[in-house]
C-alpha positions as CSV (number, residue, x, y, z in Angstrom):
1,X,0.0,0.0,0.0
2,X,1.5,3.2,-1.0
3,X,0.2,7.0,-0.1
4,X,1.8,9.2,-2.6
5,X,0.6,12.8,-4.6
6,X,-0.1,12.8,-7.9
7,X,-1.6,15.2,-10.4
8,X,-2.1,17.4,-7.0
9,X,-4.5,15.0,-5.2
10,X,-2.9,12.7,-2.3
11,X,-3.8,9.0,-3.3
12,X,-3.6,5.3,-1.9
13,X,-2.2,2.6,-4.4
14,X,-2.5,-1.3,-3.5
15,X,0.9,-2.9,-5.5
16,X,0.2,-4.4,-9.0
17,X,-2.8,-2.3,-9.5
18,X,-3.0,0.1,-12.1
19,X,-5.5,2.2,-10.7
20,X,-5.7,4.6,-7.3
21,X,-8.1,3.1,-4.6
22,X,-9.1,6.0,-3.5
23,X,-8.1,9.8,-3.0
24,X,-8.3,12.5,-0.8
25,X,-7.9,16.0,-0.4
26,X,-5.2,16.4,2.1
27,X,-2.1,14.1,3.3
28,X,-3.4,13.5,6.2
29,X,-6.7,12.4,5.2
30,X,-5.0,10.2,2.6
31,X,-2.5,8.7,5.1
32,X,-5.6,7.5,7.5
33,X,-7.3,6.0,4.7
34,X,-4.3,4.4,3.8
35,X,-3.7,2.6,7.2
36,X,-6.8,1.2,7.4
37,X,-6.8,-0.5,4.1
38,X,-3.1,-1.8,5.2
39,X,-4.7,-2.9,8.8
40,X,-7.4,-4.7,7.0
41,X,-5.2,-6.7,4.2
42,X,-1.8,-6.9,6.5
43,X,0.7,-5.5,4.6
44,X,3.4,-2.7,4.7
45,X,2.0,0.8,4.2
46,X,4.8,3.1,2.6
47,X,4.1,7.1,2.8
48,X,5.9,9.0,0.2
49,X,6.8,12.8,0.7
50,X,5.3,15.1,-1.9
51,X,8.7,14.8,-3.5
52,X,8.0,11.3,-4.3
53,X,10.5,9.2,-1.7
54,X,9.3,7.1,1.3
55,X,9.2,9.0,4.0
56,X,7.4,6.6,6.7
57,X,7.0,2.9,6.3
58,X,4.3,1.0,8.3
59,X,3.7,-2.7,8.8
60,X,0.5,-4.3,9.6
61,X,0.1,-6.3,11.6
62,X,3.6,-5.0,13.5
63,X,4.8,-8.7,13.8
64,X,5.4,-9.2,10.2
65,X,7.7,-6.4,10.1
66,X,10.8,-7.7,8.6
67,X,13.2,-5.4,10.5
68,X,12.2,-6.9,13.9
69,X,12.6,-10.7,13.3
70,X,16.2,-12.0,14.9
71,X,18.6,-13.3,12.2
């Protein structure tokens, strides 16, 4: 799941879709929408800055998150 901005509108893409799955007016607003469809599917939830790069990485549910399994 990715929150980035494009064409001026703050937008959640799912990977290997094409298409946004939904949009929102503000970051914020995008970012909360964002988290919930990561919550409900389990995956990682990467927030880009309005320059495009990651600027927050999320993953749901928190035990799956590579960076705190041992090894």
């Amino acid at each position: 799941m990715h929150t980035v901005k494009k064409n001026g509108r703050w937008i959640n893409e799912v990977e290997g879709n094409t298409r946004a799955s939904n949009t929102a007016r503000t970051k914020r607003e995008a970012q909360g929408l964002g988290r919930e469809m990561a919550i409900h599917r389990g995956v990682e939830h990467f927030i880009h800055n309005e320059d495009g790069r990651i600027g927050e990485r999320n993953t749901y549910p928190r035990s799956r998150d590579p960076r705190s399994i041992p090894g």
